[in-house]
C-alpha positions in Angstrom: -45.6 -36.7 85.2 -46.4 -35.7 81.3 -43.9 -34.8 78.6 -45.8 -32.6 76.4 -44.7 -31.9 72.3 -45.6 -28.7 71.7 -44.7 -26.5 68.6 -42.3 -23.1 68.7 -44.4 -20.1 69.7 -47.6 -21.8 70.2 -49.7 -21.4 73.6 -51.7 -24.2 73.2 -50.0 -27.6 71.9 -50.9 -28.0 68.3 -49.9 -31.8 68.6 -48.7 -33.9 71.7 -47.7 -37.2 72.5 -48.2 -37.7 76.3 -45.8 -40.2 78.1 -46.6 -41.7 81.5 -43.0 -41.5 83.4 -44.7 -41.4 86.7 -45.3 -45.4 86.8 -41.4 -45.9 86.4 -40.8 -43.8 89.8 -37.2 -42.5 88.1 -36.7 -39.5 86.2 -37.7 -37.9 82.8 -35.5 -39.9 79.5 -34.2 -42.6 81.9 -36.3 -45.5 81.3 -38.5 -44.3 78.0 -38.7 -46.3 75.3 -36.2 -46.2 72.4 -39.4 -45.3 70.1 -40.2 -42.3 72.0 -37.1 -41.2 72.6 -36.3 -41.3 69.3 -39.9 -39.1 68.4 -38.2 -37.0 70.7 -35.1 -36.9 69.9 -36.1 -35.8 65.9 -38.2 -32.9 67.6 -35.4 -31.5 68.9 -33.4 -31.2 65.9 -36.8 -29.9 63.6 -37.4 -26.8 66.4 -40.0 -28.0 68.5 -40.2 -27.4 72.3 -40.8 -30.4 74.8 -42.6 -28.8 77.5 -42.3 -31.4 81.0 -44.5 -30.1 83.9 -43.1 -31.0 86.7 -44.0 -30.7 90.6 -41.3 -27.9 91.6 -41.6 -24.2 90.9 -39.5 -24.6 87.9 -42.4 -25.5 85.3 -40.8 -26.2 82.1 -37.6 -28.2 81.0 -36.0 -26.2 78.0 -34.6 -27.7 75.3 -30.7 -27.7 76.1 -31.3 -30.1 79.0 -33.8 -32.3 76.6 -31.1 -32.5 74.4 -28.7 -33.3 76.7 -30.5 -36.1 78.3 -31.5 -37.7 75.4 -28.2 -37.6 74.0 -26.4 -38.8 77.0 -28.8 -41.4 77.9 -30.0 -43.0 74.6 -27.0 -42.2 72.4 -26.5 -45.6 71.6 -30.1 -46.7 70.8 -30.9 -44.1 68.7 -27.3 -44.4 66.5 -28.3 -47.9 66.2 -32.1 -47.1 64.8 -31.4 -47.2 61.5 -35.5 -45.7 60.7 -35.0 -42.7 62.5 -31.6 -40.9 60.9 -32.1 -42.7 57.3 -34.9 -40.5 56.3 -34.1 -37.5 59.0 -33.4 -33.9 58.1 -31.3 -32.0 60.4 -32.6 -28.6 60.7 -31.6 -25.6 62.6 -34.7 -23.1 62.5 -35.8 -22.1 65.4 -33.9 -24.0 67.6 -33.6 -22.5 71.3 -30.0 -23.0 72.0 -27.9 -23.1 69.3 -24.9 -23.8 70.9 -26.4 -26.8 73.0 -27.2 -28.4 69.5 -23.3 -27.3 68.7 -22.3 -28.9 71.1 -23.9 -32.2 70.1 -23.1 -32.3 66.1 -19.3 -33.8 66.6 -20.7 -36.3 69.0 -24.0 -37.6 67.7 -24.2 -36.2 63.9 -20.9 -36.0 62.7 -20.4 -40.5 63.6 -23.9 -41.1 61.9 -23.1 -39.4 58.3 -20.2 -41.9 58.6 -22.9 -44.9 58.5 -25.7 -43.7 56.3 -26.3 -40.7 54.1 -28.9 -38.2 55.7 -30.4 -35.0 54.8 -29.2 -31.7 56.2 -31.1 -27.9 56.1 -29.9 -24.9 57.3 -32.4 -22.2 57.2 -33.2 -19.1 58.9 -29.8 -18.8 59.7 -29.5 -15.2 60.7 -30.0 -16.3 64.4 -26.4 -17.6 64.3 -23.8 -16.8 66.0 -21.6 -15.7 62.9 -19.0 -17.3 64.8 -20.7 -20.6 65.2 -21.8 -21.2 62.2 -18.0 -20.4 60.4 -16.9 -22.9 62.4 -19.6 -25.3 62.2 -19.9 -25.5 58.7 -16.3 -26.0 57.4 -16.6 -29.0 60.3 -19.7 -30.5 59.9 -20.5 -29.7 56.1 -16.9 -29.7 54.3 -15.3 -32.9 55.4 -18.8 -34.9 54.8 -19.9 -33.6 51.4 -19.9 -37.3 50.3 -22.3 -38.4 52.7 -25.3 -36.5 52.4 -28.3 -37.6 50.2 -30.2 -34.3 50.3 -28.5 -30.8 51.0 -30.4 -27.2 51.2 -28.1 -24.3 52.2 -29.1 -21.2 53.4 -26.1 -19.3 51.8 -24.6 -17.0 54.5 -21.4 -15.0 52.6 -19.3 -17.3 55.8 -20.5 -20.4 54.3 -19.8 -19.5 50.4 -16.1 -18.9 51.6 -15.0 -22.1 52.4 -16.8 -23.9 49.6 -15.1 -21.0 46.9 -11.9 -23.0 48.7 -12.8 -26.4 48.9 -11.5 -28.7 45.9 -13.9 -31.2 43.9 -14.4 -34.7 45.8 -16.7 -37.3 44.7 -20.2 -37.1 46.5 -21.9 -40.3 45.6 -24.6 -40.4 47.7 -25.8 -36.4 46.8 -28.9 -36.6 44.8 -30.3 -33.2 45.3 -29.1 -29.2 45.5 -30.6 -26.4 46.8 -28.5 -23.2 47.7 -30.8 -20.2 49.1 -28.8 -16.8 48.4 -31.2 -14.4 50.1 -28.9 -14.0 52.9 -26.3 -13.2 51.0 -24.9 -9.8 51.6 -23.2 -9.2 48.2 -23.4 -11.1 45.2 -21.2 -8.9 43.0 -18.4 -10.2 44.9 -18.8 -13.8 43.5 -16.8 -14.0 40.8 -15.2 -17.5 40.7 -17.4 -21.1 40.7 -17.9 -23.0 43.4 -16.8 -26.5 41.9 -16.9 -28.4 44.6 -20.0 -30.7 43.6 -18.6 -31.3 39.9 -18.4 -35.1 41.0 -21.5 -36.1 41.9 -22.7 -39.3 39.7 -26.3 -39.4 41.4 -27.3 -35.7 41.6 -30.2 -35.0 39.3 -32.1 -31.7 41.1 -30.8 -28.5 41.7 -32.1 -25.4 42.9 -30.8 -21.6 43.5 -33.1 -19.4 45.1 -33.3 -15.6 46.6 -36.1 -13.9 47.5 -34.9 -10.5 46.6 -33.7 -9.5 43.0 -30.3 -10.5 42.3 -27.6 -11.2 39.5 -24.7 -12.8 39.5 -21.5 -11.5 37.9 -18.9 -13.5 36.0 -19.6 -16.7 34.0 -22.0 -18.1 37.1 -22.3 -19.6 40.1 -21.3 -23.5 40.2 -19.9 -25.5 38.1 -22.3 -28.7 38.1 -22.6 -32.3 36.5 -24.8 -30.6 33.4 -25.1 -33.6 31.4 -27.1 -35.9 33.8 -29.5 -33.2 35.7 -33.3 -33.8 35.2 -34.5 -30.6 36.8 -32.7 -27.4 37.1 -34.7 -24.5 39.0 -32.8 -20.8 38.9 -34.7 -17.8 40.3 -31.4 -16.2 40.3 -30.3 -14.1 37.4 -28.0 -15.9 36.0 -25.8 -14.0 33.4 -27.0 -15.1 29.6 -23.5 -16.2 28.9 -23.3 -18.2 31.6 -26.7 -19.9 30.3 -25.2 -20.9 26.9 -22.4 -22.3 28.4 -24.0 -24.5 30.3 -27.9 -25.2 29.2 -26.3 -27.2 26.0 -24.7 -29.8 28.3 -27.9 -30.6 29.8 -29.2 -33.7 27.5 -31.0 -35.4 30.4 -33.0 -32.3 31.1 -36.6 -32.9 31.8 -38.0 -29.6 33.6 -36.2 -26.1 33.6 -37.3 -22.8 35.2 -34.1 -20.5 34.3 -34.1 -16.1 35.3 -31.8 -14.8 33.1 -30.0 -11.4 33.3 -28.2 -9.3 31.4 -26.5 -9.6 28.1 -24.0 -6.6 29.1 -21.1 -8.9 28.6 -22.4 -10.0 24.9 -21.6 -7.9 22.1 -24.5 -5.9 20.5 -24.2 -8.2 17.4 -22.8 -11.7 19.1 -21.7 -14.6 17.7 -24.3 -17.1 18.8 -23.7 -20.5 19.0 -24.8 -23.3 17.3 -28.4 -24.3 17.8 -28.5 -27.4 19.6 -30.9 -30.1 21.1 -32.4 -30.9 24.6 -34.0 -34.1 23.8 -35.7 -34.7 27.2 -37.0 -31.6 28.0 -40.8 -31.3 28.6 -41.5 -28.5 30.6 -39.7 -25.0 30.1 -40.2 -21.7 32.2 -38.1 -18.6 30.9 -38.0 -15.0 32.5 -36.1 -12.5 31.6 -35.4 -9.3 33.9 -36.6 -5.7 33.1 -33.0 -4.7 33.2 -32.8 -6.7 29.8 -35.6 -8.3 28.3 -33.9 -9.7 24.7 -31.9 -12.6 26.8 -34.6 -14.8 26.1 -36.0 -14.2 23.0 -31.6 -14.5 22.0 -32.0 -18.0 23.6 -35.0 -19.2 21.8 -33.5 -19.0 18.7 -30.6 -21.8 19.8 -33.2 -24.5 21.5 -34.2 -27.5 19.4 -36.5 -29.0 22.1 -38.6 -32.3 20.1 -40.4 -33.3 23.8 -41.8 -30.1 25.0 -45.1 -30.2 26.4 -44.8 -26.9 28.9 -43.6 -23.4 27.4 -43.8 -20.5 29.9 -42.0 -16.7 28.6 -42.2 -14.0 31.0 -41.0 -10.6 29.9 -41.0 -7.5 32.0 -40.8 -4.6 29.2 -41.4 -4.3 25.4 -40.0 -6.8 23.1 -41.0 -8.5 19.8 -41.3 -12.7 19.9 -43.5 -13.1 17.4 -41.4 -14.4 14.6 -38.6 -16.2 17.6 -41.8 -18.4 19.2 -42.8 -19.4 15.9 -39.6 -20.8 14.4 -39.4 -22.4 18.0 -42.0 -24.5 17.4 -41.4 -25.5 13.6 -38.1 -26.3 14.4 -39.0 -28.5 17.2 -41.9 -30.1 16.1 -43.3 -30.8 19.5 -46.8 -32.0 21.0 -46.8 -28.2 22.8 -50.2 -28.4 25.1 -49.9 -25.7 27.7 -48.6 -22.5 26.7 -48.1 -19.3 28.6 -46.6 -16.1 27.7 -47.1 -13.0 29.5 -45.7 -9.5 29.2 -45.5 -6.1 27.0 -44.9 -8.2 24.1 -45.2 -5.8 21.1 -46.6 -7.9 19.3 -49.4 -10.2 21.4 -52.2 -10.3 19.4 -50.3 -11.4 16.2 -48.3 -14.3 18.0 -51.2 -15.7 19.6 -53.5 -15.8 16.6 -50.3 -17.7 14.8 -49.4 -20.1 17.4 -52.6 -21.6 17.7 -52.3 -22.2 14.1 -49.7 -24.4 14.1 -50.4 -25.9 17.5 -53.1 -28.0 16.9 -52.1 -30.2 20.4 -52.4 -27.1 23.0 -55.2 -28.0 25.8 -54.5 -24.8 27.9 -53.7 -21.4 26.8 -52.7 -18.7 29.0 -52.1 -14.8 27.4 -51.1 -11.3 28.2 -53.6 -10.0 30.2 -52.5 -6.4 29.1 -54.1 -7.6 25.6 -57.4 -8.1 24.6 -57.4 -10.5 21.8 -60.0 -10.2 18.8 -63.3 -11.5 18.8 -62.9 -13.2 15.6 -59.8 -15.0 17.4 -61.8 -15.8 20.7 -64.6 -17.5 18.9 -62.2 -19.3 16.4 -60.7 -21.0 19.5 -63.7 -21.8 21.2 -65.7 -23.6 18.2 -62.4 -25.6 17.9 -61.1 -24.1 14.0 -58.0 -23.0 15.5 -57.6 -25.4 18.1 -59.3 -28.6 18.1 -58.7 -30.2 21.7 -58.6 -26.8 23.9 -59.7 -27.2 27.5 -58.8 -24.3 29.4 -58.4 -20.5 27.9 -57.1 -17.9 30.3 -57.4 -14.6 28.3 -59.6 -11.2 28.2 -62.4 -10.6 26.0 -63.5 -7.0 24.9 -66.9 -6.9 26.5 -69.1 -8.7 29.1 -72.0 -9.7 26.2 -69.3 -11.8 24.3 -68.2 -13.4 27.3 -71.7 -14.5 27.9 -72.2 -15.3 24.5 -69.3 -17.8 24.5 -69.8 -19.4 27.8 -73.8 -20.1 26.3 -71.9 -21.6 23.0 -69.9 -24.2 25.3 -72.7 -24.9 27.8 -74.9 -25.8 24.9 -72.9 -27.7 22.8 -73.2 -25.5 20.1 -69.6 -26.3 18.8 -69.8 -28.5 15.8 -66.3 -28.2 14.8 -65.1 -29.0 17.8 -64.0 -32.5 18.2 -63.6 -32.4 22.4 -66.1 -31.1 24.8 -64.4 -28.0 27.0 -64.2 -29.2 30.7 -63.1 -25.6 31.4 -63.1 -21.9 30.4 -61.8 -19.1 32.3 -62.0 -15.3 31.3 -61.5 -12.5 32.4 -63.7 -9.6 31.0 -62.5 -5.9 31.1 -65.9 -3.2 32.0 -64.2 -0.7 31.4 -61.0 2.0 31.6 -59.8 2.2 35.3 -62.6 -0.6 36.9 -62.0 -3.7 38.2 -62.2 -6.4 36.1 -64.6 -9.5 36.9 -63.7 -13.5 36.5 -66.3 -15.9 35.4 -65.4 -19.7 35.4 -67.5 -22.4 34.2 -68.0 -26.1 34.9 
């Protein structure tokens, strides 16, 4: 008799590990080893199927009774392998029976977050029963905050009820956030702040995700430990005074990707704050909605960042950021070497040509491609006058002979003012209204 591993939905096992239980004479999960019942055991919880042919008409063994005899058998051996549930993450997608694996979390989950902080996903939660999973998550989730290391929830309007409720407890062991709102019915509705991760000394990551366009109403979401986060990532758009409030706190911040939304609830002529300083912060990706595209180019003029080395701007309509981008970078007086900026900016052409004057650090370059720049700019960046250590140029020229003309100027070397060789030119060449346009890359 074989126990095969097989993944969900496949007719041929993708990957198998094939255990001999016929030389034991007893049945399946009595007498394996602790080793494969715990590779097992962990393939039950990430959605694979164990398929065990056996000799009666009945050709498979689903996974309810696999979970059941491997929890009922080797319970004890696998809460005493430290290896398997230390780096473990729980996950519920596309599990058979969910409430076999209900049935289960009080009695082998629930005693092991006690011991040793573990990782928990939920995802792909709409196969729940609604029922289930409002009762599953104030029990398993709630009461255990503090113990998990890693959390990612897939945030059903059931679960964001119970932690609106629950107060702020201290979550030592929680080192990173991820909160998926695609599922969630409504988001006008959330107008308080879930605060119940406010004490978390070691959490450093967060992430808030939907894959469908969204904004929040109010002042925001969560109210977080600002001051020590090293990466915040929000697809969500995030109301642009809720930003301001919060983005100044962060003085450990390293990498930020921020969506923000409207500035409905700001006056036409705010008050802004005072312009302050995110000393850590390298790498910084900024889009603004089409609902309300002067929410970034408003925030730019407050950030004082001195370490940035990554500046991404997306814009979805019109706007000017010439003159914003340009006292950005004076007033930081960083080592800026990749910059991207991409939209209907008004005023393209202008802000390129006077950011690569006073970037003289910038390696990659990435603009509009709704623009085509000059010539006289193109070939000022590629002898190395405007920018002297440029590797990589992602733009549009205006015709397929000056392309060809300065791809032949960097194969032959025929740069004398350029300091550093190009390892890398990309361009994209418009032939003409309404055709395709064609990509050349060289080596």
């Amino acid at each position: 008799m074989t126990a095969h591993l097989m993944h969900d939905g496949d007719s041929q096992p993708a990957s198998q590990s094939v255990v001999n239980t016929e030389q034991y004479n007893l049945p399946p999960f009595e007498r394996l080893p602790p080793e494969i019942a715990g590779s097992i055991f962990r393939r039950c919880f990430h959605g694979e199927r164990i398929i065990i042919p056996i000799r009666e008409k009945r050709s498979t063994a689903m996974i309810p009774w696999v979970i059941s005899q491997v929890c009922s058998r080797w319970r004890n051996i696998l809460m005493s392998d430290s290896t398997i549930w230390s780096s473990m993450t729980i996950s519920y997608e596309n599990i058979w029976d969910k409430e076999a694996l209900t049935r289960k979390v009080e009695e082998i989950i629930l005693p092991r977050i006690k011991l040793n902080p573990i990782s928990f996903e939920s995802s792909n939660l709409d196969f729940l029963n609604a029922a289930y999973y409002s009762a599953v998550i104030p029990r398993l989730i709630i009461p255990n905050l503090a113990r998990f290391r890693h959390l990612t929830l897939s945030m059903h309007r059931i679960e964001l009820e119970p932690l609106i409720t629950s107060p702020p407890g201290l979550m030592e062991s929680l080192e990173s956030l991820k909160l998926d709102f695609t599922s969630t019915e409504r988001l006008e509705f959330f107008q308080g702040s879930i605060t119940v991760f406010e004490d978390a000394p070691n959490l450093r990551k967060v992430h808030f995700t939907s894959k469908y366009f969204c904004e929040f109403k109010g002042t925001g979401p969560l109210t977080l430990p600002w001051g020590q986060l090293t990466n915040i990532d929000i697809s969500l758009n995030l109301p642009y005074a809720a930003v301001i409030q919060f983005l100044p706190h962060c003085t450990q911040l390293v990498s930020c990707r921020l969506s923000i939304g409207s500035m409905n609830e700001v006056t036409d002529e705010p008050t802004l704050p005072a312009k302050f300083v995110l000393p850590q912060l390298q790498s910084i990706t900024l889009y603004s909605a089409y609902i309300d595209t002067h929410a970034c180019p408003t925030l730019l003029q407050l950030l004082i960042l001195p370490s940035l080395k990554e500046f991404t701007l997306r814009l979805f309509d019109e706007v000017s950021v010439q003159s914003t981008l340009l006292e950005l970078i004076d007033r930081s007086r960083s080592q800026l070497e990749h910059l991207e900026i991409s939209g209907f900016f008004t005023d393209a052409i202008q802000t390129v040509a006077e950011l690569l004057q006073v970037t003289p650090s910038l390696k990659k370059l990435v603009i509009p491609r709704d623009h085509v720049l000059p010539t006289s700019v193109i070939k000022r960046m590629m002898t190395g006058e405007l920018v002297p250590i440029l590797e990589a140029i992602h733009c549009q020229v205006a015709s397929l002979p000056l392309m060809l003309e300065l791809l032949e100027t960097r194969r032959s070397g025929r740069s004398p003012r350029a300091p550093v060789s190009y390892r890398g030119i990309l361009c994209s060449v418009i032939w003409g209204h309404g055709l395709p346009e064609c990509k050349c890359e060289t080596l």
